[in-house]
N, C-alpha and C positions, 0 to 999 in steps of 0.2 A: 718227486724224489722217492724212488722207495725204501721202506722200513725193514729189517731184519732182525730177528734174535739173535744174542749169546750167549751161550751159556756156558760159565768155567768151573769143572768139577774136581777139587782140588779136595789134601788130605783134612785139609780144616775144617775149608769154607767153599759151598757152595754160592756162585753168582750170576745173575741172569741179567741182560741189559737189552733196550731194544738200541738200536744202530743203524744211520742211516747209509743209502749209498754212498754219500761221500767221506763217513768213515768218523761221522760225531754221533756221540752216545747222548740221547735226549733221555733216558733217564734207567735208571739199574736199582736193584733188588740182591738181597743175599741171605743165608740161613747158614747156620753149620753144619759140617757133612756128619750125616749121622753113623754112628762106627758098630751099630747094629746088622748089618749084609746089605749085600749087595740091593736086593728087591728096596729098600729102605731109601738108598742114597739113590734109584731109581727118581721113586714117588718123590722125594723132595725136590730132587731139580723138577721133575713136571709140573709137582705147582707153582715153584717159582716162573715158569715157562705159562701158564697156564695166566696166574696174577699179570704177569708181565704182557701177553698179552688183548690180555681186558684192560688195562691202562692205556694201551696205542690210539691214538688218533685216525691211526689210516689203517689199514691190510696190512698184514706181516709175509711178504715174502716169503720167507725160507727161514730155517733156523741154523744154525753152526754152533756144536758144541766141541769144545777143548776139553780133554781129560787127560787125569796122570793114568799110565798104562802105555800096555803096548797095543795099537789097533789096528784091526782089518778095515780099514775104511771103505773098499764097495762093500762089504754085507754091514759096515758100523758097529761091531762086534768088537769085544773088547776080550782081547787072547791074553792079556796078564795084567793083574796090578798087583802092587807089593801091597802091605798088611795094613799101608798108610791109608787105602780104601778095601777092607774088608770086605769080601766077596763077591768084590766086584769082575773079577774075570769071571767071562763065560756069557757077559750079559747082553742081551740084544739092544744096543741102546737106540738105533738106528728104527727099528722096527714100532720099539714099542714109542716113540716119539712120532711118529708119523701115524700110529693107529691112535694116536689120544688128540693131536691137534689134529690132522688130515692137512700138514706142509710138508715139503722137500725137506728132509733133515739130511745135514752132513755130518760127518763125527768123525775127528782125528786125536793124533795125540796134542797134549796143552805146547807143549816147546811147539811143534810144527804149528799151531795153531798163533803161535808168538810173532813166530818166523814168516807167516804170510802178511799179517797182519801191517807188519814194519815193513816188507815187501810193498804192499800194497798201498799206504799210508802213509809211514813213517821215513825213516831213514833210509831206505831202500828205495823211495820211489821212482819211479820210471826206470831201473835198471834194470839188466835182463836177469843175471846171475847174483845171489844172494847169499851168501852163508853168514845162518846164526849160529850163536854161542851162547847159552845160557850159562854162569857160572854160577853154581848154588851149592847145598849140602853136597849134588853132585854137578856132572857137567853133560849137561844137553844142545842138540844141534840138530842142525834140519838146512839143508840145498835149496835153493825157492828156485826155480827156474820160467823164467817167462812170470811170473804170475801162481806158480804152480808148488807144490813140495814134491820134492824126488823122493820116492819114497824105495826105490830100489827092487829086485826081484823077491824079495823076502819081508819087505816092509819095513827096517831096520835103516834104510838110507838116514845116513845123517846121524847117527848116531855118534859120536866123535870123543863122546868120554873113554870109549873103548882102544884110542887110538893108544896105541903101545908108543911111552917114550923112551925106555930103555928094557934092553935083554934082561937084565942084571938079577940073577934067580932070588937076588937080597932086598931087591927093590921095595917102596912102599905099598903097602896093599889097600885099594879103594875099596871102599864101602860094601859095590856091589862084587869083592873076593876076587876081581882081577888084581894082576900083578905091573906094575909099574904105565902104569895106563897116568892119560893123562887128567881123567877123574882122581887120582892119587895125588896130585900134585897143582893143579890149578882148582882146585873148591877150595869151598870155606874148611872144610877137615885139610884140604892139604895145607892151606894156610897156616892153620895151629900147629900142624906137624915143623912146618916150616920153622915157626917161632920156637915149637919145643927143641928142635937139632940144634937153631942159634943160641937158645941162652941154656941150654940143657936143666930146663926147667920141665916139670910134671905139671905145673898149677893147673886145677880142673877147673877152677871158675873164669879161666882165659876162653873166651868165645873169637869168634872170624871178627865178631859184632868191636869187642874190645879190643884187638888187636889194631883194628881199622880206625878206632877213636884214638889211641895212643899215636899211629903213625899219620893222623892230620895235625895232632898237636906237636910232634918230635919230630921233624924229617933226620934226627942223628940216633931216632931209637932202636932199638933190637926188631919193633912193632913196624918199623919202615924200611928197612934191611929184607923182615919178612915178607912184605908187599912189594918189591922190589922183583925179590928172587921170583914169588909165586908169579910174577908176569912176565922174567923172564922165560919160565917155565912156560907159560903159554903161547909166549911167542912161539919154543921150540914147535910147541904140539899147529902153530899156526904157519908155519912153514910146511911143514909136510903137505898139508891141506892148501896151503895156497899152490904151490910146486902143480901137484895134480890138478885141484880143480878151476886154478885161476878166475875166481869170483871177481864181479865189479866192485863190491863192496864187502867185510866185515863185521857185521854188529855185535854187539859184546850187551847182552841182557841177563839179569837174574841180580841177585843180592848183593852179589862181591861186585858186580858193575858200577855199584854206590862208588867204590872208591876214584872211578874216574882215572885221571892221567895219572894216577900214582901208581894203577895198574897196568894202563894200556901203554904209558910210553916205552916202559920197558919191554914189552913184550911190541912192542912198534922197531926200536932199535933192534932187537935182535932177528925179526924178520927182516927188514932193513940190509941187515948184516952177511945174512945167510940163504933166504929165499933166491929163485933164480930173478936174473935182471927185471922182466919183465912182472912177474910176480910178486917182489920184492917192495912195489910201491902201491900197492892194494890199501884205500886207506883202511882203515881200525877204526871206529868210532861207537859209541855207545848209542842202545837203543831208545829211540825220542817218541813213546806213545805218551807213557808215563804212566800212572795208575790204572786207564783204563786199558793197556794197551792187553790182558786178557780177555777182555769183552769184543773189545774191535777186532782183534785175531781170530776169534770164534765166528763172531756172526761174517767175515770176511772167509768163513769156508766157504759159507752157503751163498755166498753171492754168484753171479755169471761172470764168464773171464773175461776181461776187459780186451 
């Protein structure tokens, strides 16, 4: 059986695991991402790559790294990250991983590195077509096809936070300054916005986090009302996306996924409701790695396609 790296380079925390072909993590490592530049959060993920492996028992295969950004993945190049990793656009991550260990490195973005992962592994398995759904601070996505992420003529496939759910020039505005997109309304901020419309409250120490605790304990709360709406909200945005791309399956990953059927069923009926016939019964279901599941998505770049 062979062994592979992962490595997940995120705004916090950096983590490295080795991973075998059949998609179990015998053992991981992590550091925090350091927010001094780019060259910086480099060098940390290689010696956690490096630590990691001088641990292995057998040959490391190949390596797969997942990052936030946006990536060129044939050159591994990293064309944007927001300020959550400081200097990190521009960087050859691809290059300089392959000149320090001498393996195949692959490198995409972390959601597509999610979304193969559960393809290949988890909740997806053996299905052709794939569409994940990350719901977080924002909303990320990624097409698996075959085995594969569609990554699109631009690299941008899948991107689905951008999906516009209403014209409305009054609409709520996401994070990333789009306008009524469905990042505005199915994340954790559209969440709170959600709860702040229902009770026409401001409160600033209201998080996605407490919202989500109120409405396990209250299914009659304003807190469950809000969880309610924001998945029917995602249904809307999961219609359009089933219509065109009639995926085998759905996975629904990231933080707000915690809530479970409190989120998906709504957003299930009203696909249900309004998708076309045959697209209409696409199941929904949440993603099943579980904690390791940005380890096994990464080193699952670098593997051969089955």
């Amino acid at each position: 059986m062979s062994l592979y790296l992962g490595i997940d380079i995120g705004g916090t925390k950096i983590a490295a695991g080795l991973v075998t072909s059949s998609g179990n993590v015998r053992a991981s490592r992590r550091c925090p991402t350091p927010l001094t530049g780019g060259q910086d959060i480099l060098r940390a993920a290689l010696e956690l790559a490096q630590q990691s492996i001088a641990q292995a028992d057998q040959p490391v295969a190949a390596v797969g790294i997942g990052t936030g950004g946006q990536v060129d993945c044939d050159q591994g190049l990293i064309l944007y990250a927001s300020e959550l990793l400081p200097g990190w656009t521009g960087t050859s991550v691809k290059a300089a991983f392959e000149a320090s260990l001498g393996l195949p490195t692959s490198v995409d973005n972390d959601v597509n590195a999610l979304a193969v992962g559960e393809s290949r592994f988890g909740a997806g398995l053996g299905l052709a077509t794939v569409l994940y759904v990350a719901l977080g601070t924002g909303v990320g996505g990624a097409l698996v096809l075959g085995g594969q992420v569609h990554h699109g003529a631009h690299g941008s496939g899948g991107e689905i936070g951008s999906l516009l759910l209403t014209m409305d020039p009054a609409a709520r505005i996401a994070q990333s300054g789009e306008i009524g997109t469905l990042e505005a309304y199915a994340s954790g901020p559209g969440l709170v916005q959600t709860w702040r419309e229902l009770t026409s409250r401001t409160d600033d120490a209201v998080t996605g986090f407490t919202i989500a605790e109120e409405a396990r304990r209250d299914p009659e709360s304003a807190a469950a009302r809000a969880v309610t709406q924001t998945g029917e909200y995602l249904g809307f945005g999961l219609v359009t996306l089933v219509n065109v791309l009639d995926p085998d399956l759905i996975v629904i990953g990231g933080g707000l996924s915690d809530l479970g059927d409190l989120l998906l069923d709504p957003a299930r009926k009203v696909l249900l409701a309004r998708a076309l016939p045959g697209p209409s019964t696409c199941p929904v279901v949440m993603a099943a790695l579980g904690p390791d599941a940005s380890l096994i998505g990464a080193a699952a770049l670098g593997m051969p396609r089955e």
